[in-house]
Backbone as JSON, one array per atom type, in Angstrom:
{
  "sequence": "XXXXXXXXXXXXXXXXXXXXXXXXXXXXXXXXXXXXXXXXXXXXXXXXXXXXXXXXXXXXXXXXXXXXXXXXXXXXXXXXXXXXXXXXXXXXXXXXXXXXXXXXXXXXXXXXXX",
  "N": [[-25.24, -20.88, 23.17], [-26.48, -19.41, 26.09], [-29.3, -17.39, 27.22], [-28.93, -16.09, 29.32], [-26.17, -16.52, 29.45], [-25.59, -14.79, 27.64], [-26.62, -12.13, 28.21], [-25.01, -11.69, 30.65], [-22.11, -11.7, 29.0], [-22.81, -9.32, 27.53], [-23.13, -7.61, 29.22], [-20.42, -7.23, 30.86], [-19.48, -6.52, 28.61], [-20.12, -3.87, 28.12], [-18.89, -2.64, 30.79], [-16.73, -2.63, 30.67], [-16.28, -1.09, 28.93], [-16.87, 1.17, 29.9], [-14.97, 1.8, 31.94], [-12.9, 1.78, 30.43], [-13.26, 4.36, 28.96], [-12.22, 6.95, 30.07], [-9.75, 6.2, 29.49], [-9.45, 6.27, 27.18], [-9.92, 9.02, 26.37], [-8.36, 10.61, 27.89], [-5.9, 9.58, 26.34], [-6.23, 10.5, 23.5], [-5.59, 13.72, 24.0], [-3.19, 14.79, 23.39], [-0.77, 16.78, 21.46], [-0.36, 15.95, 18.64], [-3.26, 15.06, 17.89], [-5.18, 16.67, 16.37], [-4.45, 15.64, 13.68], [-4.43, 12.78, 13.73], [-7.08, 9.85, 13.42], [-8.94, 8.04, 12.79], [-9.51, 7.08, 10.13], [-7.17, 8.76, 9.06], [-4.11, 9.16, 9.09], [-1.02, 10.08, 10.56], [0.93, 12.67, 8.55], [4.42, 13.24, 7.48], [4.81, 17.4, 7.89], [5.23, 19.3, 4.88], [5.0, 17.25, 3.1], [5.1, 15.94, -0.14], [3.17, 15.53, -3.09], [2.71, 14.1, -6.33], [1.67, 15.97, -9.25], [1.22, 18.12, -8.11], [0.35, 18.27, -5.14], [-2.61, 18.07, -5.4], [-6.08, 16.61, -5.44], [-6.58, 14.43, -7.91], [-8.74, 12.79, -8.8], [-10.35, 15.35, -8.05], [-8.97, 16.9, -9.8], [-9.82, 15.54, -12.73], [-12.57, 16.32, -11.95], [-12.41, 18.47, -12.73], [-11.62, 20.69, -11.15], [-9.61, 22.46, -8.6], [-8.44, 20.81, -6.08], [-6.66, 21.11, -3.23], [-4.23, 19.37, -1.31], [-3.56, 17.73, 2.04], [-2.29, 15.57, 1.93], [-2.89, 13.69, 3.84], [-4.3, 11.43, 2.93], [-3.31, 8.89, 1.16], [-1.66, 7.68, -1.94], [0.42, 5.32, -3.75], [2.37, 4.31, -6.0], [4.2, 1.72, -8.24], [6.68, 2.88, -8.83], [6.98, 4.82, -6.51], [5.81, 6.87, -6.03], [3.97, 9.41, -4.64], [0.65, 9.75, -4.62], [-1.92, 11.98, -3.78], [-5.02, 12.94, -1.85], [-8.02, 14.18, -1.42], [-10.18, 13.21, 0.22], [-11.23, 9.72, 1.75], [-13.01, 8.67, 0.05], [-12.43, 9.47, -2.53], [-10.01, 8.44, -2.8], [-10.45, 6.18, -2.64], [-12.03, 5.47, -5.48], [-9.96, 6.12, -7.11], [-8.57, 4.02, -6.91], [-9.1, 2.0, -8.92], [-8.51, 2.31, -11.3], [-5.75, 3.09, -11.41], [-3.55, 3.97, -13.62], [-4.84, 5.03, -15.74], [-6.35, 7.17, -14.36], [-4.29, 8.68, -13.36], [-3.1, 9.29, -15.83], [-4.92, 11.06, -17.13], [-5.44, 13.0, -15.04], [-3.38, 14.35, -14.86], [-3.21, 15.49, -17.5], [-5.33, 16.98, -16.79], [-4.6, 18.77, -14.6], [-2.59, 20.45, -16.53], [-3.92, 21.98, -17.53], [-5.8, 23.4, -15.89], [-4.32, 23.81, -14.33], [-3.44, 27.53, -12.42], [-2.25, 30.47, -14.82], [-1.33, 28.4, -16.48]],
  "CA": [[-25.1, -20.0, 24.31], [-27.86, -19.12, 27.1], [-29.83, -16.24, 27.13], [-27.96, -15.71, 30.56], [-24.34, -16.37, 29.11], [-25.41, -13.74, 26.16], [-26.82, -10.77, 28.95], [-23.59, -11.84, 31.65], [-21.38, -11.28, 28.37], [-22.93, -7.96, 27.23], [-23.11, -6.97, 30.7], [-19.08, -7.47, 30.99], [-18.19, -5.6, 27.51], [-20.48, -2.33, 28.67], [-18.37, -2.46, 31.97], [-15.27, -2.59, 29.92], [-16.12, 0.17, 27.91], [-16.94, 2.63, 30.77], [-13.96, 1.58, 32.45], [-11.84, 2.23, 29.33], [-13.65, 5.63, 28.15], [-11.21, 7.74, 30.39], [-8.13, 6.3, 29.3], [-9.69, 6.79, 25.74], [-9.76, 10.78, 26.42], [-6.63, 10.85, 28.07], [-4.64, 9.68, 25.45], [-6.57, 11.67, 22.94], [-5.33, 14.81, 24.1], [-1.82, 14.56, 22.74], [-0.56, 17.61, 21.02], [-0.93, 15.63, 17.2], [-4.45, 14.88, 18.03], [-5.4, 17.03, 14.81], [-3.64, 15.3, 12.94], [-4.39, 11.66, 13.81], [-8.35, 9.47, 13.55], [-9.58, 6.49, 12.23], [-9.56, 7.37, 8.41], [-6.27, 9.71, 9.01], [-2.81, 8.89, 10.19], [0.56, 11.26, 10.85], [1.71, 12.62, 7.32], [5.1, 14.99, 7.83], [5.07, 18.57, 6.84], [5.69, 19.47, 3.6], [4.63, 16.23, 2.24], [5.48, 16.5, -1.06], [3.18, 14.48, -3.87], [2.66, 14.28, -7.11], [0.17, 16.87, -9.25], [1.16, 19.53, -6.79], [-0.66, 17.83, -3.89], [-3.91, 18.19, -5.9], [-6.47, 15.62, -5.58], [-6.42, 13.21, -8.91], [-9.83, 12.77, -8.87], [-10.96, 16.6, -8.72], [-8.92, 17.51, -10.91], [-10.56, 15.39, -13.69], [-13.74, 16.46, -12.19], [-12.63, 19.89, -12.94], [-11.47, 21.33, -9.54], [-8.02, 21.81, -8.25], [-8.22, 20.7, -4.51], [-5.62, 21.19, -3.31], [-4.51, 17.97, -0.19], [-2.58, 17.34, 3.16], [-1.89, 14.34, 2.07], [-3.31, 12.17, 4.68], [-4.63, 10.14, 2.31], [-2.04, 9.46, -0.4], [-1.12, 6.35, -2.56], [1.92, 5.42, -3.96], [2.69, 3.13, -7.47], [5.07, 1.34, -8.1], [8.11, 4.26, -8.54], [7.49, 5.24, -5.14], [5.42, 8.48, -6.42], [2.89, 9.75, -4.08], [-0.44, 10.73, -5.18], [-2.7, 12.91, -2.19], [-6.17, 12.71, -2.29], [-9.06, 15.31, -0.45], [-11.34, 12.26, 0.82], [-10.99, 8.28, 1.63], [-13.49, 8.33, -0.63], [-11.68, 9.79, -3.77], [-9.06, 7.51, -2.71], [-11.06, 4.05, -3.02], [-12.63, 5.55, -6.68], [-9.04, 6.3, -7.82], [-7.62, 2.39, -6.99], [-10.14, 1.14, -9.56], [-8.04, 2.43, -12.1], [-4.86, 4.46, -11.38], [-3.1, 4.6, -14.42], [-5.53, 5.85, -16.43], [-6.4, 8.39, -13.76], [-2.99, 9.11, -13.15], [-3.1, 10.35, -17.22], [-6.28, 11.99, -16.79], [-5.15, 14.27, -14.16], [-1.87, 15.01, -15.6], [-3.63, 16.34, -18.74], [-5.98, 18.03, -16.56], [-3.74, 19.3, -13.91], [-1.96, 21.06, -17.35], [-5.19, 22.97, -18.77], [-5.87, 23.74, -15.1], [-3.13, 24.96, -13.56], [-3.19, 28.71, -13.28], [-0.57, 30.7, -14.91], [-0.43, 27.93, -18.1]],
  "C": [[-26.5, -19.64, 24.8], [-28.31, -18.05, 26.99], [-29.54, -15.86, 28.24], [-26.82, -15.37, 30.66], [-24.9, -14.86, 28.16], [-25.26, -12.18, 27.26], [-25.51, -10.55, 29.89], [-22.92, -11.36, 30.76], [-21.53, -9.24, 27.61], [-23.11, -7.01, 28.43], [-21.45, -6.18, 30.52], [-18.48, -6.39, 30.23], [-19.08, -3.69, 27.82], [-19.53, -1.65, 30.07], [-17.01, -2.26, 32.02], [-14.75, -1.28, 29.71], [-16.11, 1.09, 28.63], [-16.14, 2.67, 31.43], [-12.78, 2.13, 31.65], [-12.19, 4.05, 28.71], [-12.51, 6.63, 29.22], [-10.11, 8.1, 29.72], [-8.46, 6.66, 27.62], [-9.41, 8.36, 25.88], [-8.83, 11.27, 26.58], [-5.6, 10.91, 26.68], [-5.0, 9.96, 24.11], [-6.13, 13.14, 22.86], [-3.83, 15.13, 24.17], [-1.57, 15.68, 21.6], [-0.71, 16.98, 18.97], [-2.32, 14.69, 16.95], [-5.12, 15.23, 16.75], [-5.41, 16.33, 13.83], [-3.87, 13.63, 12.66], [-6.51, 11.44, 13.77], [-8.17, 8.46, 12.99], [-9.23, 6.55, 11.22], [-8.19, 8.17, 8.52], [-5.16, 9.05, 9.75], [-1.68, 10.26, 9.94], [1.34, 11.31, 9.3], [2.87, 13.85, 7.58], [4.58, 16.21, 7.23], [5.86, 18.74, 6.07], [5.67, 18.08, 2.65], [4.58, 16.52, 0.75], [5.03, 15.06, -2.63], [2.78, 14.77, -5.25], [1.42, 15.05, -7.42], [-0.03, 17.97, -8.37], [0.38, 19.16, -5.53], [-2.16, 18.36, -4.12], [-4.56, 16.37, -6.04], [-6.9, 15.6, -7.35], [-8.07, 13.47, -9.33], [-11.03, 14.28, -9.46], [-10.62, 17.3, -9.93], [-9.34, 17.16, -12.59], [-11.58, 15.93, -13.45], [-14.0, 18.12, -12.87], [-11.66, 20.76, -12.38], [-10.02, 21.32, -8.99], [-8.3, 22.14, -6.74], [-7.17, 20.35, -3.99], [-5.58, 20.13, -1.65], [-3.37, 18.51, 0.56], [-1.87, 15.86, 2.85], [-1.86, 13.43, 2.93], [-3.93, 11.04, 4.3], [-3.95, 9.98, 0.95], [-2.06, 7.96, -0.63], [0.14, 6.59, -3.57], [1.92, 4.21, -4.6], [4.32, 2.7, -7.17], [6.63, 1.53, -8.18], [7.81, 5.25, -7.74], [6.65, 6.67, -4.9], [4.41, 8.46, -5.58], [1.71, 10.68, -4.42], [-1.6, 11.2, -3.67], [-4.03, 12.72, -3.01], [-7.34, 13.7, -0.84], [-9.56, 14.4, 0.94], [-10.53, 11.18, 1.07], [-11.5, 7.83, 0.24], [-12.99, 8.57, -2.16], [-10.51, 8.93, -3.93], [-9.2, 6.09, -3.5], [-11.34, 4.14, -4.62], [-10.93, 4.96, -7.71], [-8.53, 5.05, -8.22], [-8.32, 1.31, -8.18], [-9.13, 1.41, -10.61], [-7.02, 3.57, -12.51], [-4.32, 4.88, -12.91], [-3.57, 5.24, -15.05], [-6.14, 7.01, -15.57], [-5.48, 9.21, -13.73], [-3.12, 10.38, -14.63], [-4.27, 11.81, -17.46], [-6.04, 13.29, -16.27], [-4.16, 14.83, -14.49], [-2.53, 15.63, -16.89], [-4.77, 17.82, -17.9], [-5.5, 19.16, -15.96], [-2.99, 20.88, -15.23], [-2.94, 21.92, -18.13], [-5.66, 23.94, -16.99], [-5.19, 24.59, -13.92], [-2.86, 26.56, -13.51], [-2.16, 29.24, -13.52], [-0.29, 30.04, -16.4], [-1.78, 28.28, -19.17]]
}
């Protein structure tokens, strides 16, 4: 490709984009806007996951954070585990079950009340 075709083509997709940035805003401003992004999608209320909707992760680190569950995973009996971050998410997939146990012991020293 030409150093003519390359500037004509990046010409084109800037002319795109400022053309499109409206309808981007527009349909941004949708009453579950909150609720929705890149890293986040639409979880109902009252989402309901395992560990009391405590992230997995904190609570080995210690910490009971408590989640929305917009970022949740789910084994193979359907159980939903919530998670704070993406990033606590990606750590967790390295090695659920043994997290899974982890947090269930911790969750039980942690919990207040036990």
């Amino acid at each position: 490709m030409t150093r003519s075709k390359i500037g004509v083509l990046g010409a084109a997709v800037c002319c795109i984009s400022v053309l499109l940035a409206p309808l981007a805003s527009a349909a941004s401003s949708n009453d579950d806007a909150d609720h929705a992004g890149i890293w986040k999608y639409f979880v109902p209320k009252n989402a309901k996951g395992e560990l009391d909707n405590y992230d997995p992760i904190g609570l080995i680190a210690g910490a009971l954070i408590k989640t929305d569950c917009s970022y949740n995973w789910r084994d193979d009996d359907g159980k939903m585990y919530c998670f704070a971050t993406p990033t606590s998410l990606v750590y967790f997939e390295a090695w659920p079950k043994t997290y899974i146990a982890r947090a269930t012991d911790a969750l039980q020293r942690l919990k207040p009340g036990s």
